[in-house]
Backbone as JSON, one array per atom type, in Angstrom:
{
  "sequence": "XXXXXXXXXXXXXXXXXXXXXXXXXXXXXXXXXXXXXXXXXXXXXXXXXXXXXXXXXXXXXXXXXXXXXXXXXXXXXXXXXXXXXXXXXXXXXXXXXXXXXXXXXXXXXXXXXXXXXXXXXXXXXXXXXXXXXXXXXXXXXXXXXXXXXXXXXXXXXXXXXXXXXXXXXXXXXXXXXXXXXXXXXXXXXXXXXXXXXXXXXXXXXXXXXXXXXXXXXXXXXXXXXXXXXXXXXXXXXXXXXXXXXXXXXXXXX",
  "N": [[9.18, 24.26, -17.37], [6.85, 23.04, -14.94], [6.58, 19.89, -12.55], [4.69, 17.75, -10.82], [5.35, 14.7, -9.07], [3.22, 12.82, -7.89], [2.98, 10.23, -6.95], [4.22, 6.73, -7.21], [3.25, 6.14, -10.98], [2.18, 8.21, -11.18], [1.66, 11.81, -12.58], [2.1, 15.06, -12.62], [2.57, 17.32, -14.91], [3.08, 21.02, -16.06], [3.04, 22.6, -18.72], [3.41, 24.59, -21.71], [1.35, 26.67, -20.9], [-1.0, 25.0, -19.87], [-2.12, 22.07, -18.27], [-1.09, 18.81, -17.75], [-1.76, 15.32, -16.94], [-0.16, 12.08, -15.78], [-1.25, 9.17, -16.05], [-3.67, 8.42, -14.54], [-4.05, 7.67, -10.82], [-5.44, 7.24, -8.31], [-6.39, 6.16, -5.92], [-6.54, 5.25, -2.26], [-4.14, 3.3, -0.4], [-4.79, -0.22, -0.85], [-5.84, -3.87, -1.97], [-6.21, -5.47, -4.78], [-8.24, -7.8, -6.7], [-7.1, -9.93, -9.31], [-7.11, -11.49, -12.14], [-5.97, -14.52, -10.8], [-3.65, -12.99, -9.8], [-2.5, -10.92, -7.38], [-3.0, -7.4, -6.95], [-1.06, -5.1, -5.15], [-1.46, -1.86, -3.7], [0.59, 0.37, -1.88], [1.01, 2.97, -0.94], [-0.77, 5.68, -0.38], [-1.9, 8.37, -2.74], [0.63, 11.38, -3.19], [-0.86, 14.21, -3.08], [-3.83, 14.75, -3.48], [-6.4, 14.6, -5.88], [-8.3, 17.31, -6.24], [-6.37, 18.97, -5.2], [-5.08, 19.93, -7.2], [-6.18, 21.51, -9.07], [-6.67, 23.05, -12.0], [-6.86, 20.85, -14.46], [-6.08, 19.87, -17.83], [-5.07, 18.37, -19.76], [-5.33, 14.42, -19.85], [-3.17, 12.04, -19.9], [-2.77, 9.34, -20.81], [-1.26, 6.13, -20.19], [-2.02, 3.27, -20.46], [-5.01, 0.88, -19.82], [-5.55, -0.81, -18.54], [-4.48, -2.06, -16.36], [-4.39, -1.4, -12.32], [-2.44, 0.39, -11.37], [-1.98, 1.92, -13.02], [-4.18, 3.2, -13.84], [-6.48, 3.54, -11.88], [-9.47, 2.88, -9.56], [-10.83, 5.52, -8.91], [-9.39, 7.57, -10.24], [-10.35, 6.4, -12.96], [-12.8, 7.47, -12.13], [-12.45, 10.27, -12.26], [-12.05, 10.79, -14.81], [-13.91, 11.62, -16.59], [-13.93, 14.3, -15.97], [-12.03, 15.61, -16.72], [-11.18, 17.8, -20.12], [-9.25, 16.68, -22.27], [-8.55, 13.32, -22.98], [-6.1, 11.37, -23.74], [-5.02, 8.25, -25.09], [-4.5, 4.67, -25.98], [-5.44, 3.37, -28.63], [-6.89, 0.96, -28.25], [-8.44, 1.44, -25.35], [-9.66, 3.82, -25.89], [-12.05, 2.43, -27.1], [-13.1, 1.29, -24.8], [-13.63, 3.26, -23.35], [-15.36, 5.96, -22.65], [-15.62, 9.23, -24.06], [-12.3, 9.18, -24.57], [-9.56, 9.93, -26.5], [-8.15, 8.09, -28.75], [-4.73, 7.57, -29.87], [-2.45, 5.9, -32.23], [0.8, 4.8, -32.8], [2.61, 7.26, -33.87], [0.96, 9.03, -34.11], [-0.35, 12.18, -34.1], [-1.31, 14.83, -32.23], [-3.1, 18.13, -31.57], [-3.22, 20.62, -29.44], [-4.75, 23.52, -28.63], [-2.88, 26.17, -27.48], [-2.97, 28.28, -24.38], [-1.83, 30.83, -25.08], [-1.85, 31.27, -27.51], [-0.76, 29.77, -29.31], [-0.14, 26.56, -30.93], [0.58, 22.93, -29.05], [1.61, 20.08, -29.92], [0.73, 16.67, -29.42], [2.35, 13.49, -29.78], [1.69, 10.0, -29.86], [3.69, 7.83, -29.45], [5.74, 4.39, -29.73], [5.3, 1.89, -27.29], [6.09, -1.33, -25.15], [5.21, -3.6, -23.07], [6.34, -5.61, -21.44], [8.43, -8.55, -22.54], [8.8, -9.22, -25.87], [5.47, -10.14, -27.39], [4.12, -9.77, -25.36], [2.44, -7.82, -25.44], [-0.06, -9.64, -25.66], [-0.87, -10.4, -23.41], [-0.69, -8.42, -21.86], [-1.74, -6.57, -23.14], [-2.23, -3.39, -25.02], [0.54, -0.46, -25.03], [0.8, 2.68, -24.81], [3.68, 5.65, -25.42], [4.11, 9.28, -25.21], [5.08, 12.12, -26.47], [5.77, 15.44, -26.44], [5.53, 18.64, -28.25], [6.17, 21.93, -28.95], [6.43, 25.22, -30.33], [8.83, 27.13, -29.3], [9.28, 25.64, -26.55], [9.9, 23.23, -24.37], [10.97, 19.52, -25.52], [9.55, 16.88, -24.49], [9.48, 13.52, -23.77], [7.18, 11.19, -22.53], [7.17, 7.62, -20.9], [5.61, 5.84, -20.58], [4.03, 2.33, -19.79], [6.79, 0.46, -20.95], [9.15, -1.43, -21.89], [11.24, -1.86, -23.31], [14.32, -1.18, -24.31], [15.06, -0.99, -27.21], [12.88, 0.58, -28.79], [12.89, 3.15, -27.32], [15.3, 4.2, -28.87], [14.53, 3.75, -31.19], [12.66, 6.3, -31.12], [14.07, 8.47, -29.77], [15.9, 8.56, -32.04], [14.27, 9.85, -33.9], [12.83, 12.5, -32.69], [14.87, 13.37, -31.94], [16.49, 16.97, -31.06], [15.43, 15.38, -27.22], [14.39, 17.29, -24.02], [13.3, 16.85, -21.93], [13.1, 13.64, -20.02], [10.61, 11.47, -19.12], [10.62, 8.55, -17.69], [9.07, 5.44, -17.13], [10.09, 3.49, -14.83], [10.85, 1.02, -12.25], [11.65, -1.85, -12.79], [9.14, -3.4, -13.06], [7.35, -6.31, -12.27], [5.46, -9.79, -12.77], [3.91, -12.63, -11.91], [2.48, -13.44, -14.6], [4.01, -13.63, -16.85], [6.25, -15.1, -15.82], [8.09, -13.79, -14.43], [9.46, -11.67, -15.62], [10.58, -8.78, -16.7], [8.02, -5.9, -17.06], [8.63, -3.24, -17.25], [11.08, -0.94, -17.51], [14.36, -1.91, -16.62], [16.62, -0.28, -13.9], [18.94, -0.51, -14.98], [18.58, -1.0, -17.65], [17.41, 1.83, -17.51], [19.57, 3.41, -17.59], [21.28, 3.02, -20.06], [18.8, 3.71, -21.75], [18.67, 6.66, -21.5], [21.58, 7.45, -22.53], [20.83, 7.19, -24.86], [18.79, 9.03, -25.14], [20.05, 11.37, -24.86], [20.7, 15.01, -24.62], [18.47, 15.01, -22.7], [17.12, 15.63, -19.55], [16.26, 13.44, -16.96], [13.45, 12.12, -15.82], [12.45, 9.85, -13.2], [10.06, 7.57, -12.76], [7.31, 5.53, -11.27], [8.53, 3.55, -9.4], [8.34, 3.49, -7.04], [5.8, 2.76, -4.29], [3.86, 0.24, -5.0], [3.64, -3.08, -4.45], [4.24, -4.78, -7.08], [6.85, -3.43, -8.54], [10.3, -3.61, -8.61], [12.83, -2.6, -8.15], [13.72, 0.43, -6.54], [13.6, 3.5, -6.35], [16.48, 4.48, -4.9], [18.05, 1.94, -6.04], [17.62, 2.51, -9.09], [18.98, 5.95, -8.9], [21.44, 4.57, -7.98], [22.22, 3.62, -10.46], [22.53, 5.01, -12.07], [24.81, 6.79, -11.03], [26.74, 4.75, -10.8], [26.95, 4.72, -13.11], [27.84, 7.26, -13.69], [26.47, 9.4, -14.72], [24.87, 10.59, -13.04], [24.21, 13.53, -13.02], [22.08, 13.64, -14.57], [19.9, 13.68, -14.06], [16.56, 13.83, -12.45], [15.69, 13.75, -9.14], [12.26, 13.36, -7.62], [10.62, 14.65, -4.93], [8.04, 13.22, -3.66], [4.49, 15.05, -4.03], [5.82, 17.51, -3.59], [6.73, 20.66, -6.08], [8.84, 20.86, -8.99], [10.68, 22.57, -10.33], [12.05, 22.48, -14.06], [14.73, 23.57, -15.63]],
  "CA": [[8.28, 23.14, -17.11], [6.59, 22.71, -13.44], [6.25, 18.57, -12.23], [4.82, 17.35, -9.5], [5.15, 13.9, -8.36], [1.69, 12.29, -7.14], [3.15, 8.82, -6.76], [3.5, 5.45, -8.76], [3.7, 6.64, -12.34], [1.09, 9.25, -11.58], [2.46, 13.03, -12.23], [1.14, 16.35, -13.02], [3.28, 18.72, -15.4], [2.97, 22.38, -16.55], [3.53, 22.96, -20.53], [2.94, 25.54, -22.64], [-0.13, 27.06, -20.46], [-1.52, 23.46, -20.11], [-1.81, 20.93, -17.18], [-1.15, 17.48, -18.12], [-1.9, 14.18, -15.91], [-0.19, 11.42, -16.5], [-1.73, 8.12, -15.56], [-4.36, 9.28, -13.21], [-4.12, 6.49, -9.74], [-5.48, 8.34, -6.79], [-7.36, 5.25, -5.0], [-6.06, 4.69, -1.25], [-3.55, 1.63, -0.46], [-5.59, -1.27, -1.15], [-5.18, -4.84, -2.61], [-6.89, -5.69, -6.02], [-8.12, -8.81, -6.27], [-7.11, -9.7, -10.54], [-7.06, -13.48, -11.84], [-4.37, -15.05, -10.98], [-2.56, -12.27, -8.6], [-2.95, -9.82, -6.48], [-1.75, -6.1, -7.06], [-1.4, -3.83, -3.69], [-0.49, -0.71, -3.57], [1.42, 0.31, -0.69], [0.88, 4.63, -0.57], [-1.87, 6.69, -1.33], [-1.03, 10.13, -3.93], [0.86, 12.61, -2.11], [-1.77, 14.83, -3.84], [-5.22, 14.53, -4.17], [-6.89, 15.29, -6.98], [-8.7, 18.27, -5.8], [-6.05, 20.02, -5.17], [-4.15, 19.77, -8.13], [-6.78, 22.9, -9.51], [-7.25, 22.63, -13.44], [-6.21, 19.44, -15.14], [-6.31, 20.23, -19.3], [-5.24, 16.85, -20.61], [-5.22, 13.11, -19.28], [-1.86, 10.49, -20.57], [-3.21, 7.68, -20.05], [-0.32, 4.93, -21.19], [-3.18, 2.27, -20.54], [-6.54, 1.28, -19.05], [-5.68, -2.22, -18.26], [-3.61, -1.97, -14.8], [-4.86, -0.27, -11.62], [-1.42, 1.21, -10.93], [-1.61, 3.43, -14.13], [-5.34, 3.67, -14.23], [-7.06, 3.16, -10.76], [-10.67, 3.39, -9.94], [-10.53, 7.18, -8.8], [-8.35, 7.73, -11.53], [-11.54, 6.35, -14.07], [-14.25, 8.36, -11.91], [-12.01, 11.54, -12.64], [-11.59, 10.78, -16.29], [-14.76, 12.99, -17.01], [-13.64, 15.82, -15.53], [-10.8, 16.3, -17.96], [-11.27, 17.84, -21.49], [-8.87, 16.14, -23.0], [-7.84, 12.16, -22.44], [-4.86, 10.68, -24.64], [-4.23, 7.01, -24.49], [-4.35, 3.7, -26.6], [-6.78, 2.95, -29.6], [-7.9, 0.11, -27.77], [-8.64, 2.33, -24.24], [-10.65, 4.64, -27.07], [-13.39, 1.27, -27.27], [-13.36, 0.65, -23.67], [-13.71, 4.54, -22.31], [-16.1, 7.2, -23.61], [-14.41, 9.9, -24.22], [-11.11, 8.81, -25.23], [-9.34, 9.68, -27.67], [-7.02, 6.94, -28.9], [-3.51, 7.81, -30.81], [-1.84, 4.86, -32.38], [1.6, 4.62, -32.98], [3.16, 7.8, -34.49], [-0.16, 9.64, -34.51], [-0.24, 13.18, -33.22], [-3.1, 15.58, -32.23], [-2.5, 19.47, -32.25], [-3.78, 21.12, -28.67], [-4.41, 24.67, -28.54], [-2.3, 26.81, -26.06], [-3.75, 29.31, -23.82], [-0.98, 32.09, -25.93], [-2.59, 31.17, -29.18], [-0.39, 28.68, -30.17], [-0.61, 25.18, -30.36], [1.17, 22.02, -28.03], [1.87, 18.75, -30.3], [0.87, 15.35, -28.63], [2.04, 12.69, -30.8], [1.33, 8.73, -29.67], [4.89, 6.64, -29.71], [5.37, 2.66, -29.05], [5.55, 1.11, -25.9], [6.2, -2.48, -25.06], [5.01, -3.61, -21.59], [7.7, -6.91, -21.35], [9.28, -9.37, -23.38], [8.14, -9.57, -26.79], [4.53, -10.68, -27.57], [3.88, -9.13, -23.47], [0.69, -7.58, -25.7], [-1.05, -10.6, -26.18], [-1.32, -11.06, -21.77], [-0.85, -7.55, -20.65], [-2.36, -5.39, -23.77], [-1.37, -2.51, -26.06], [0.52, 0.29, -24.2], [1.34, 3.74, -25.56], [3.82, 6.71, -24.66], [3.84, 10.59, -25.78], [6.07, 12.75, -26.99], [4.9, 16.58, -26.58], [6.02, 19.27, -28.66], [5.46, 23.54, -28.93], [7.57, 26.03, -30.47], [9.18, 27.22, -27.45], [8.91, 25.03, -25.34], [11.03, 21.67, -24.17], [10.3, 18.25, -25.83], [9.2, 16.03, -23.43], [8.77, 11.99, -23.77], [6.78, 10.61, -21.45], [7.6, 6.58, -22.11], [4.23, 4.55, -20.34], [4.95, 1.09, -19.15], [7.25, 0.47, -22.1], [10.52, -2.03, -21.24], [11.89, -1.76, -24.35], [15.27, 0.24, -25.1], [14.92, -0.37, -29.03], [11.7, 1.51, -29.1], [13.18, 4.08, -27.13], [15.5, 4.58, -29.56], [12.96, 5.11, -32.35], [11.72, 7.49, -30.78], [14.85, 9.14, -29.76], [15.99, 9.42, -33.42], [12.45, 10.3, -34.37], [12.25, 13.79, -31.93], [15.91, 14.32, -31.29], [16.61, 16.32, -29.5], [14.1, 15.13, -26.23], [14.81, 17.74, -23.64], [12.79, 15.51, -20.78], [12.28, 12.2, -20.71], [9.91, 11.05, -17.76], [10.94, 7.16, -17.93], [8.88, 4.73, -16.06], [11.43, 2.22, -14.39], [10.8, -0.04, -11.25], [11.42, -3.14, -12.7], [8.07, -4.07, -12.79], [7.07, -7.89, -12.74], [4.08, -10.47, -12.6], [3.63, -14.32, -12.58], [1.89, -14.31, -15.57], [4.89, -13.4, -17.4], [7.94, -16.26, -15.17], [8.75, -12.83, -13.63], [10.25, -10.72, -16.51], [10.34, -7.21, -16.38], [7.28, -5.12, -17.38], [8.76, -1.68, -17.53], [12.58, -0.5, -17.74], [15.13, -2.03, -15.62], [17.59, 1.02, -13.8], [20.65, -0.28, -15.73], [17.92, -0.35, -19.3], [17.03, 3.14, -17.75], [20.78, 3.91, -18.41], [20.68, 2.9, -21.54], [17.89, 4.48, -22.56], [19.13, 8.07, -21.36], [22.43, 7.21, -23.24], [20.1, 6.93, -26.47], [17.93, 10.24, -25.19], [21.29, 12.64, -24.45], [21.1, 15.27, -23.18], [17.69, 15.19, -21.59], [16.89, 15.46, -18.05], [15.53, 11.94, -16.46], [12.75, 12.25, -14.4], [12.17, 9.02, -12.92], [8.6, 7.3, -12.0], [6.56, 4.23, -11.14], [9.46, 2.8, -8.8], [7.76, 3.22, -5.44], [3.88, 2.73, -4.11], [3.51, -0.64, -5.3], [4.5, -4.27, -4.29], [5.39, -5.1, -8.08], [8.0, -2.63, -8.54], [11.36, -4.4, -7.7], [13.34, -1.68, -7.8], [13.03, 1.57, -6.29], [14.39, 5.09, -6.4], [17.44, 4.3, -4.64], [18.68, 1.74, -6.97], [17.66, 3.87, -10.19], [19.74, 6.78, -8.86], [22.9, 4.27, -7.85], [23.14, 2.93, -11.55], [23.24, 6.57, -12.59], [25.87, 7.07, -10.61], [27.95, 4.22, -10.86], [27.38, 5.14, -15.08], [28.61, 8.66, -14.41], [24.78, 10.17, -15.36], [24.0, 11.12, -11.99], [23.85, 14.82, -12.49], [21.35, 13.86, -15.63], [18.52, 13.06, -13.47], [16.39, 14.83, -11.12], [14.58, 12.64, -8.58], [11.58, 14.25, -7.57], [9.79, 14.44, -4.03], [6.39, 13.22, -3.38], [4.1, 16.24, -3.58], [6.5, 18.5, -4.44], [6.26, 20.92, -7.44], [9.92, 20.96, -9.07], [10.76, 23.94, -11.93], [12.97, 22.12, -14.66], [15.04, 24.27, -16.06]],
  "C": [[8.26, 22.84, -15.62], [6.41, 21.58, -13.76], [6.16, 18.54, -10.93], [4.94, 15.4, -9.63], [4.45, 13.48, -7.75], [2.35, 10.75, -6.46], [3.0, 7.57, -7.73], [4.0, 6.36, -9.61], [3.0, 7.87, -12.5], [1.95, 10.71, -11.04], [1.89, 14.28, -13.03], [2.2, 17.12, -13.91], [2.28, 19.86, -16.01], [3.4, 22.52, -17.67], [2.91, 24.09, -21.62], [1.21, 26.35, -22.08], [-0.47, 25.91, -20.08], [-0.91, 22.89, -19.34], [-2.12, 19.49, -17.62], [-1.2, 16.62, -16.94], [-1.71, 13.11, -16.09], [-0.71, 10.11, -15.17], [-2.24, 8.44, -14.49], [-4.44, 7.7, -11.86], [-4.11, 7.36, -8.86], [-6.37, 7.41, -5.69], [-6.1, 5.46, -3.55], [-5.02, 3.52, -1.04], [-4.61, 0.68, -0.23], [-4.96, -2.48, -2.1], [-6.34, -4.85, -3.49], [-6.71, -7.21, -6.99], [-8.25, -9.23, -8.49], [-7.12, -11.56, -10.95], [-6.27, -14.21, -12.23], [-3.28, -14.67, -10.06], [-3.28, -11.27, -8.24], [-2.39, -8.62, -6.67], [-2.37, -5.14, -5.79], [-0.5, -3.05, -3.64], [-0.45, -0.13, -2.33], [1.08, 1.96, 0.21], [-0.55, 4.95, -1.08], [-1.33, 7.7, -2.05], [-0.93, 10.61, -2.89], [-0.42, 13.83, -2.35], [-3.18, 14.83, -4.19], [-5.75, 15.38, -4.91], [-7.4, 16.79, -7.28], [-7.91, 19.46, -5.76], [-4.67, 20.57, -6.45], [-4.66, 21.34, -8.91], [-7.1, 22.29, -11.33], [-6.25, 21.61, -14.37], [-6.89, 19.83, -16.75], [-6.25, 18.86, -19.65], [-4.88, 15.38, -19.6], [-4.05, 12.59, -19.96], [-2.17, 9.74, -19.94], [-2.45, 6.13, -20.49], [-1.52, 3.64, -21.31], [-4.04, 2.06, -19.34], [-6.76, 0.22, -18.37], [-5.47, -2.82, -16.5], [-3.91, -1.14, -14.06], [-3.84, 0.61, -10.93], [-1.13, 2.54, -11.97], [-2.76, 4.08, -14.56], [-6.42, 3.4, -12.61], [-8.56, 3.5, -10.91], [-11.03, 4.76, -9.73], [-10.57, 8.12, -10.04], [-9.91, 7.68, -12.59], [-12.46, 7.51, -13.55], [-13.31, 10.27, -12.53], [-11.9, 12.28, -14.22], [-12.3, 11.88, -17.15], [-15.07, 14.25, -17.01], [-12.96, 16.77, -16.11], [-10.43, 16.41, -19.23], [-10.62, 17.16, -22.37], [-8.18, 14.61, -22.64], [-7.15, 11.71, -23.71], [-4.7, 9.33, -24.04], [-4.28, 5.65, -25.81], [-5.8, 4.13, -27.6], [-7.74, 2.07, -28.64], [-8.56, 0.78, -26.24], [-10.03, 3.33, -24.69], [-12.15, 3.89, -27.0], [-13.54, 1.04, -26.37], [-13.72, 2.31, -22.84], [-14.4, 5.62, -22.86], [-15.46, 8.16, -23.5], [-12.8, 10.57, -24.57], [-10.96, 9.16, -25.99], [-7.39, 8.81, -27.92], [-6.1, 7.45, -29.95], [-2.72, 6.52, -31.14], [-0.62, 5.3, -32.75], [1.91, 5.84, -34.38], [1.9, 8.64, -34.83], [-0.62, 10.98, -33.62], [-1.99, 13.85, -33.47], [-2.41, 17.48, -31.28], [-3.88, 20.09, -30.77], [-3.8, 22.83, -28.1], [-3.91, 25.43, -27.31], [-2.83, 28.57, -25.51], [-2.92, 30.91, -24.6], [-1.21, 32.01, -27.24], [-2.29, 30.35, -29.8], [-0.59, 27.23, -30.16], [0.6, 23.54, -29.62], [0.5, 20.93, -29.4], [1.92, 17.49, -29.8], [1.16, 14.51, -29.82], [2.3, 11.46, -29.63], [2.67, 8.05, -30.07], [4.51, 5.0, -28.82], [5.8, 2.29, -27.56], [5.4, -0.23, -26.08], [5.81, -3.07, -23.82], [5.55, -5.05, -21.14], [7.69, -7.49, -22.43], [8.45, -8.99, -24.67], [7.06, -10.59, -26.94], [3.77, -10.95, -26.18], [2.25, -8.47, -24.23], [-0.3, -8.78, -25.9], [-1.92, -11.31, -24.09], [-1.38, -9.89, -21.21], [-1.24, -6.08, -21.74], [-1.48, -4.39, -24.13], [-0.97, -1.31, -25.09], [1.13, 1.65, -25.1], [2.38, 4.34, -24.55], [3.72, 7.87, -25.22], [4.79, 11.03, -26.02], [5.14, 14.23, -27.51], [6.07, 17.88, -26.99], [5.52, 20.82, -28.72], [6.66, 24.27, -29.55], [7.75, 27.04, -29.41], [9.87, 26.77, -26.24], [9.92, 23.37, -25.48], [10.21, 20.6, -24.77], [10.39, 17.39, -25.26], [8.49, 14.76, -24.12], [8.63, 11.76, -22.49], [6.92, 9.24, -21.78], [6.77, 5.6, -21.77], [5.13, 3.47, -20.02], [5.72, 0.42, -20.4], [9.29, -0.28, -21.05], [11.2, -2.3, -22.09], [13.03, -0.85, -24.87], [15.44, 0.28, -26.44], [14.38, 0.6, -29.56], [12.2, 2.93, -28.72], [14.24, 4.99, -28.16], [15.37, 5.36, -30.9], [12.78, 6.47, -32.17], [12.83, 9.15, -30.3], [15.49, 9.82, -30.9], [14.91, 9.75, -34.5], [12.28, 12.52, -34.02], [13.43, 13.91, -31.38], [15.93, 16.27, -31.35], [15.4, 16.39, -28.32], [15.05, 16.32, -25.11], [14.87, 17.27, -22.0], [12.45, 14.58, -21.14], [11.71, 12.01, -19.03], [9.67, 9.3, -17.96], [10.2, 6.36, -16.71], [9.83, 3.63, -15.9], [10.54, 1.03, -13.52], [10.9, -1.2, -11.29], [10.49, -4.17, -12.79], [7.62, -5.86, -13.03], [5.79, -8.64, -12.08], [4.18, -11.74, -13.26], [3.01, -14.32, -13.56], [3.2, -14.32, -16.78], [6.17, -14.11, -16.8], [8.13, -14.74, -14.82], [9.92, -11.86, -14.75], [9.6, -9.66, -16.49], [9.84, -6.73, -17.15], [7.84, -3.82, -18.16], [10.53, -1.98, -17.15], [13.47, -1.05, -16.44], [15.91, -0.86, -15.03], [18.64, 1.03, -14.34], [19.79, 0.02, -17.46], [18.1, 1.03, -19.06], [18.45, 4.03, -18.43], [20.88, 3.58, -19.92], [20.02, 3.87, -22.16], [18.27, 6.03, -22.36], [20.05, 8.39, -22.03], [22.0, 8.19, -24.53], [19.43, 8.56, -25.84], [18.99, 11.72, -24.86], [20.91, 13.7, -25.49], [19.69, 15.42, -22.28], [17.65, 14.73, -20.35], [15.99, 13.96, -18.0], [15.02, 12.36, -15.14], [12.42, 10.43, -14.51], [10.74, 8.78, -12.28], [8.2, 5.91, -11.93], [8.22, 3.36, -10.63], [9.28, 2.74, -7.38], [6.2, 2.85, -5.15], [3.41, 1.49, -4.49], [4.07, -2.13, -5.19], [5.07, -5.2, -5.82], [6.21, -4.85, -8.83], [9.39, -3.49, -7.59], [12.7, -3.88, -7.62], [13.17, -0.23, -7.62], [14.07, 2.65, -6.34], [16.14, 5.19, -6.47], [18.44, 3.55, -5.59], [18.84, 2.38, -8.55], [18.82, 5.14, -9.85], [21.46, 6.03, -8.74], [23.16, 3.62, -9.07], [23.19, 4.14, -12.44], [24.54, 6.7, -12.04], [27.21, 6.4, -10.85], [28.07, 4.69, -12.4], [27.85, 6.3, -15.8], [27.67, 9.61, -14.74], [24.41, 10.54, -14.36], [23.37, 12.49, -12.15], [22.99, 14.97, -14.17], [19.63, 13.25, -15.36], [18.24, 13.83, -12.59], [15.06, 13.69, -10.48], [13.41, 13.96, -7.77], [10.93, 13.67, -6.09], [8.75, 13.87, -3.74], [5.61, 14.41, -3.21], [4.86, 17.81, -3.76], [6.9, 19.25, -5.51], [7.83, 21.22, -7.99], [9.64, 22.02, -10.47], [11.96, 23.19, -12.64], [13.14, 23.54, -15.67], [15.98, 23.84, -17.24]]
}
């Protein structure tokens, strides 16, 4: 499995023949003016789209936030045969196709065989966080062959992760969004995975590799890289993570 690292939560892997994209955000730094707050993102993609070459499927955890869906990101959406993301994303995006909760879809691989997307839960903060910040999915991709990779969307929930862990043991990657994420409409509780949850949750996903994402590029990320890797460390998990470059195409092995 090749990954690159675009930035934010946005990342390109290699699977079974097949280029996946998850959460496409390729706008410029800019502020985005929403009601109530402001969200500015800080980087542009190490990567632009262009040169990424053939994009097969979209992961789109949701359609709601311009850090996991930007406007770029939408104009590109049509470019790429296949988009995965929420039911409700499905009614708001032509094209779409929406997976609900535990609902797979069967993608043929350039060697004849076929790549398994199935649709797991996400939570995007506290309990009853869908009713202010909408339904969020993550994936879980399967092949005979080939490594099983959760991807886990803005999802701040380590119960769920569990599900899902004794659902598709064993996961071989997990690509965990972290940063802490937070927003006044919520008193400031965390969106997406804290770095001590992320421990946790790797705990629950042993022995897969932890790629880490969505912990830099954005002012409501409140922790970044650095702390993610030092609560690996202090927990002894350091050498169960691979932090990944900007732009850089890494070979997990």
């Amino acid at each position: 499995m090749k990954i690159t690292h675009i930035g934010g939560p946005t990342a390109a892997f290699e699977l079974g023949g097949l280029t996946f994209l998850i959460d496409p955000a390729f706008d410029e730094p800019c502020e985005y003016q929403l009601p109530g707050r402001v969200m500015r993102k800080l980087t542009g993609p190490a990567v632009p789209f262009a040169e990424l070459g053939r994009v097969d499927v979209a992961l789109v955890s949701h359609d709601q936030h311009q850090d996991n869906l930007d406007d770029a990101g939408r104009e590109l959406l049509p470019s790429i045969p296949t988009v995965l993301s929420t039911p409700d994303a499905a009614t708001r995006i032509p094209g779409v196709r929406g997976l609900a909760n535990w609902e797979s879809i069967e993608l043929p691989r350039p060697d004849g065989g076929v790549l398994t997307v199935t649709g797991v839960p996400a939570l995007h903060g506290p309990e009853g966080a869908e009713a202010v910040l909408g339904v969020v999915t993550g994936f879980v991709l399967q092949g005979d062959g080939l490594p099983t990779v959760y991807v886990s969307g803005d999802n701040a929930n380590v119960g769920l992760v569990k599900e899902i862990a004794d659902r598709f043991a064993p996961i071989d990657v997990a690509v965990l969004f972290a940063g802490a994420a937070r927003t006044t409409l919520l008193d400031g509780a965390n969106l997406t995975l804290t770095s001590t949850d992320a421990v946790e949750a790797a705990r629950l996903l042993a022995p897969a590799t932890i790629i880490p994402v969505h912990t830099e590029g954005w002012t409501h990320f409140s922790e970044g890289p650095d702390t993610f890797v030092a609560a690996f460390e202090a927990a002894g998990l350091a050498d169960r993570v691979t932090l990944l470059r900007h732009g850089v195409t890494a070979t997990l092995k």
